[in-house]
C-alpha positions as CSV (number, residue, x, y, z in Angstrom):
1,X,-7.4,-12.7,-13.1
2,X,-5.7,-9.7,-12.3
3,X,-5.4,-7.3,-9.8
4,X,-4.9,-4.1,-11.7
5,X,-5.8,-2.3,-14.6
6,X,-2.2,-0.4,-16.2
7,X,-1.9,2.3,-18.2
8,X,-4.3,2.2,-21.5
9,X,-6.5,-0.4,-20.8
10,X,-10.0,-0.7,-19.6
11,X,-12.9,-2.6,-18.2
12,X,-16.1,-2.8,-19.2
13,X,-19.5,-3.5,-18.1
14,X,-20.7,-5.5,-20.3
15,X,-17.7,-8.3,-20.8
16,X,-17.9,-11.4,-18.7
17,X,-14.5,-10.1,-16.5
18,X,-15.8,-6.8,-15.4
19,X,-13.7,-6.4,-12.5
20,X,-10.2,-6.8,-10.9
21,X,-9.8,-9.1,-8.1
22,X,-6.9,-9.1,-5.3
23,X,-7.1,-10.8,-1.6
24,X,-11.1,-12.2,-1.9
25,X,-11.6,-8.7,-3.4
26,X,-13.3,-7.9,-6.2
27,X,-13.4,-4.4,-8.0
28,X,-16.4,-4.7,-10.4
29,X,-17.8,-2.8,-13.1
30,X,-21.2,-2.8,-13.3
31,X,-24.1,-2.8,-16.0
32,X,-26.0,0.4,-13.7
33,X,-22.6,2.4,-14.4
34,X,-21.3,1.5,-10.3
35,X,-17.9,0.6,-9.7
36,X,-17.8,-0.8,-6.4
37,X,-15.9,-3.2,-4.2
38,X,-17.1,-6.2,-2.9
39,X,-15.3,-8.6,-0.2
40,X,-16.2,-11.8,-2.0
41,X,-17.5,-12.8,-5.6
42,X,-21.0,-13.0,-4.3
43,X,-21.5,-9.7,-5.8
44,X,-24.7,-8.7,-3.6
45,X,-24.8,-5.1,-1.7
46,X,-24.7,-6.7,2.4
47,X,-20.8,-7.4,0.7
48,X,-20.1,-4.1,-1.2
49,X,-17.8,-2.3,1.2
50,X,-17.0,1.3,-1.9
51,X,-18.6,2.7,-4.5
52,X,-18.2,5.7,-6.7
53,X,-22.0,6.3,-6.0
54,X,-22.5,6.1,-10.1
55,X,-25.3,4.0,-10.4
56,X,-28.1,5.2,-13.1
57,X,-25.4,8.1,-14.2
58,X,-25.6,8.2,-17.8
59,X,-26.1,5.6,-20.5
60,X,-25.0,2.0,-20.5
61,X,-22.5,0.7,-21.3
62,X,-19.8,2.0,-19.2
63,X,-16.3,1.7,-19.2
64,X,-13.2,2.0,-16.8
65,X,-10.3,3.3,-18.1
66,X,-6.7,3.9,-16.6
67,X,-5.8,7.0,-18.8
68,X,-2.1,7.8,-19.9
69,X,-2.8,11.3,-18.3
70,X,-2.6,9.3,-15.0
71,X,-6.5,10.0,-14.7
72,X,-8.5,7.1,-13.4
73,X,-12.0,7.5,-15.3
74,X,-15.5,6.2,-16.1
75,X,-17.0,6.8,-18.5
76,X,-20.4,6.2,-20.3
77,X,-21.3,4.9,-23.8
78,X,-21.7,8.7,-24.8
79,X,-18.2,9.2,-23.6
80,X,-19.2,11.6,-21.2
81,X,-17.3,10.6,-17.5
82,X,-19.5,10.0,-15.2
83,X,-16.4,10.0,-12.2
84,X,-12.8,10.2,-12.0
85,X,-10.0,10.3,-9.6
86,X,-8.9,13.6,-10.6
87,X,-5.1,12.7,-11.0
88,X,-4.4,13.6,-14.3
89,X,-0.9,15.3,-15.0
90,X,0.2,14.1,-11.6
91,X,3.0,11.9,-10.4
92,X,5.2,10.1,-13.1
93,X,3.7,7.8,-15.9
94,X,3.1,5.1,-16.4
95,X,0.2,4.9,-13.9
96,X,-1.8,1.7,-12.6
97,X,-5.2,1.0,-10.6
98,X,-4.3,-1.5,-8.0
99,X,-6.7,-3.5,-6.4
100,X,-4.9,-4.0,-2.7
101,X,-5.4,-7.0,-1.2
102,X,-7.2,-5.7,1.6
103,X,-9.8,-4.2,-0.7
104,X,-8.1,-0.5,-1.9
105,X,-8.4,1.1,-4.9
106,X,-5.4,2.8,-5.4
107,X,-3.9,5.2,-8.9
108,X,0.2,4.5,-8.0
109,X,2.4,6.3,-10.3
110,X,6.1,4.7,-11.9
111,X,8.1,5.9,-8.9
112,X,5.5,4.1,-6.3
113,X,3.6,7.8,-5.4
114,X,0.1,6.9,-4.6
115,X,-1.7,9.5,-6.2
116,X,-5.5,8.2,-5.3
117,X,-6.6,5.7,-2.2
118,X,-10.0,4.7,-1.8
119,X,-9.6,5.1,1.6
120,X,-9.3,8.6,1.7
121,X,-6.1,9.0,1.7
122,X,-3.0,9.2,-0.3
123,X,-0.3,7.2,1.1
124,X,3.1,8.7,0.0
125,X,4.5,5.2,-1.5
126,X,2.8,1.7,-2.6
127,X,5.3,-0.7,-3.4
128,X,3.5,-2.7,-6.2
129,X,4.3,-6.1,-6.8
130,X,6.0,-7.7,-9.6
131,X,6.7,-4.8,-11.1
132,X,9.3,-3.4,-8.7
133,X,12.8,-4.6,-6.9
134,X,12.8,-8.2,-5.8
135,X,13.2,-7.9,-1.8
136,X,15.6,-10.3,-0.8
137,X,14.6,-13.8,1.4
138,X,15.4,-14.9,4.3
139,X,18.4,-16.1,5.0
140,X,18.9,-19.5,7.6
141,X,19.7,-18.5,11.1
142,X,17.6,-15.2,11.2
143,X,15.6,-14.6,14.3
144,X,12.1,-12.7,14.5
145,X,12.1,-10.0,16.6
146,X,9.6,-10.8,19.5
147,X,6.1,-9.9,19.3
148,X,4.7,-7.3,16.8
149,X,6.3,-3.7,17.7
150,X,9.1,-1.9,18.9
151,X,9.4,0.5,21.7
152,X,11.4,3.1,22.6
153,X,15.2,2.2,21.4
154,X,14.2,-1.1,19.8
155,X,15.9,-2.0,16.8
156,X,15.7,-4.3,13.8
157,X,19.0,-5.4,12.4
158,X,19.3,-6.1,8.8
159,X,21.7,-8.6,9.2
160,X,20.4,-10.6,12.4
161,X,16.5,-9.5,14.1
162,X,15.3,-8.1,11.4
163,X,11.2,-8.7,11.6
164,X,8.1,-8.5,13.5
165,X,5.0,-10.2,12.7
166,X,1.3,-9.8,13.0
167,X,-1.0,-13.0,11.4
168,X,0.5,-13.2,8.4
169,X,1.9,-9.7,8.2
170,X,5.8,-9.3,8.4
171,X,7.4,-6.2,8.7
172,X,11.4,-6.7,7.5
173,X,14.4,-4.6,7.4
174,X,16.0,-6.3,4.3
175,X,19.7,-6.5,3.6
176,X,19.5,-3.8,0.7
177,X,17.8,-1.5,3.3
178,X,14.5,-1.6,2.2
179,X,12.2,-1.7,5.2
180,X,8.8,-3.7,3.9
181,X,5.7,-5.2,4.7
182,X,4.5,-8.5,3.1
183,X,1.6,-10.7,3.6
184,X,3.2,-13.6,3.8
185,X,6.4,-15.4,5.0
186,X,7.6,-15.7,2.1
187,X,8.9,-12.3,1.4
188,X,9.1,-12.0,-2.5
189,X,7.6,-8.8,-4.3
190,X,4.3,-10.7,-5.2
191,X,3.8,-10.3,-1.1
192,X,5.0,-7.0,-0.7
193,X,2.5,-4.3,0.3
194,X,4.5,-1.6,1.5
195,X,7.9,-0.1,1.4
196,X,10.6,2.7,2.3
197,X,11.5,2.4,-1.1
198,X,15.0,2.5,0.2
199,X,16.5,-0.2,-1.7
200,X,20.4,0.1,-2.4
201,X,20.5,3.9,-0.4
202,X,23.0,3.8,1.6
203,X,25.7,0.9,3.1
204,X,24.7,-2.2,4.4
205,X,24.0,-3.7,7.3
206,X,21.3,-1.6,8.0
207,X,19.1,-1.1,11.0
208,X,15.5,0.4,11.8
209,X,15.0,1.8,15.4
210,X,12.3,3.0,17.4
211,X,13.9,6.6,19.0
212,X,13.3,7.8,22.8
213,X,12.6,11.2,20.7
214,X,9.5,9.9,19.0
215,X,11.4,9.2,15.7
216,X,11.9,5.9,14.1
217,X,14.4,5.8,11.5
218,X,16.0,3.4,8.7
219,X,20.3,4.1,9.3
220,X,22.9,2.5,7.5
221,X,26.3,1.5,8.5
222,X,27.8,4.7,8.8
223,X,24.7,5.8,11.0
224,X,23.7,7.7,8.0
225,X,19.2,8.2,8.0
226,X,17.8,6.7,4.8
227,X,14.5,7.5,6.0
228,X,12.5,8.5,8.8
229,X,8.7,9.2,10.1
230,X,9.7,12.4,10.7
231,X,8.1,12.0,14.3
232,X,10.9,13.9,16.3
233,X,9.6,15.7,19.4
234,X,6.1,14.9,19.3
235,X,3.9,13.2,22.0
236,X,5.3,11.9,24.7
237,X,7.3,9.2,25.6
238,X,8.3,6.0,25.9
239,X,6.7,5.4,22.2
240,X,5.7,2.7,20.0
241,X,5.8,1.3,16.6
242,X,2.9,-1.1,16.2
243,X,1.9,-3.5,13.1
244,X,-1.5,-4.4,13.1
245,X,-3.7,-6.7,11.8
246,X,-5.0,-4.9,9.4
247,X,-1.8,-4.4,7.8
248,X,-1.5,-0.5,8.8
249,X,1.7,0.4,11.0
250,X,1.7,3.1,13.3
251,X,3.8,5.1,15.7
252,X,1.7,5.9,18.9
253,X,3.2,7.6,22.3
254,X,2.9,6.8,25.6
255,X,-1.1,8.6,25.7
256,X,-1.4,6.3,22.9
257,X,-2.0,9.2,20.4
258,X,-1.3,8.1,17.0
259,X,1.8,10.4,15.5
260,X,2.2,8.3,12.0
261,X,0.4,5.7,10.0
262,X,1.8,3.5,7.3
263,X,-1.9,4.4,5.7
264,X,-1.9,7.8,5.8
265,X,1.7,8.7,4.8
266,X,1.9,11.2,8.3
């Protein structure tokens, strides 16, 4: 099975594999025009946790196509659409519905721009994986950072500490300065859910650290920024950068207000 539907292709409700499936998620198709998500392949509504609200909109059979226009759409068998994402002509194609593995449905354009979250919002990268840079493994004699944040001047070190951990979430500053979040130890791009898409900017080692000005930032070598929260001067300190179990990372001050979020974007 697969977890996403790329550019050109479609679902359908009336073939046996009407859905996507990612994490114990399932994106399903169904025969009343509905495409929801259900946590689970007991496909009953106590376990549906999104829908496009479509059900009994127009005439069966329905399909669910990933256009080329980057427009995520269903439609019914009188072609009319019945509801769409509304990202056509944005981002860069090829596009792709993901299926998260916490149960997202995400539009992600070729540069990693996600375009359309489920959620409600539109995260400003989604690493994909397989179909993106190979993060690197790690190495023998590499040492977690303790616990599952980093306060105030904090730092993970490309080259030496260079993870927290949450369950089975790891957040790792790689050696080609890519800052990413897998779910699982092993930290190959089948894992990755998340990135700075920083990858080869800059000069190794690299270093992500937690400011006293409410700022955490990815610098290289020559203590160049590759990329930032852009959280300077806001709140009040000493601050935080927290993963948490439910995969999200977020930058909070010392009133515990919440001044980024891996799953917002801001």
């Amino acid at each position: 099975m697969t977890d996403r539907i790329t550019a050109g292709n479609t679902i359908h409700s009336n073939h046996p594999v009407n859905y996507i499936t990612n994490g114990g998620f399932y994106l399903v198709l169904q025969q009343d025009g509905n495409l929801v998500v259900y946590r689970g392949n007991n496909f009953a509504s106590c376990n549906a946790i999104w829908s496009t609200q479509t059900h009994g909109k127009g005439h069966a059979p329905y399909r669910l196509t990933m256009q080329h226009d980057g427009n995520l759409v269903i439609y019914d068998a009188s072609n009319a659409p019945t509801w769409a994402t509304a990202t056509h002509g944005k981002g860069h194609g090829p596009h792709t519905c993901y299926l998260s593995p916490q149960g997202g449905v995400h539009v992600v354009d070729s540069h990693s721009g996600c375009l359309y979250s489920s959620n409600g919002s539109h995260a400003t990268q989604m690493i994909l994986p397989s179909h993106h840079h190979t993060p690197s493994h790690p190495q023998p004699g590499r040492t977690f950072h303790h616990g599952d944040n980093l306060r105030s001047e904090e730092t993970l070190h490309s080259n030496t500490n260079n993870a927290i951990a949450h369950g089975n979430y790891f957040l790792v500053m790689q050696d080609d300065g890519n800052l990413v979040l897998y779910t699982s130890s092993t930290w190959t791009s089948n894992n990755a859910i998340w990135s700075t898409q920083t990858f080869g900017k800059g000069h190794g080692p690299f270093r992500f650290v937690m400011q006293h000005d409410g700022n955490a930032v990815v610098y290289d070598s020559h203590n160049q920024p590759t990329w930032s929260t852009c959280t300077h001067g806001q709140g009040h300190g000493p601050y935080k950068f927290h993963l948490h179990g439910n995969a999200d990372l977020t930058l909070n001050d010392s009133h515990h207000h919440k001044l980024w979020s891996s799953h917002t974007g801001r």
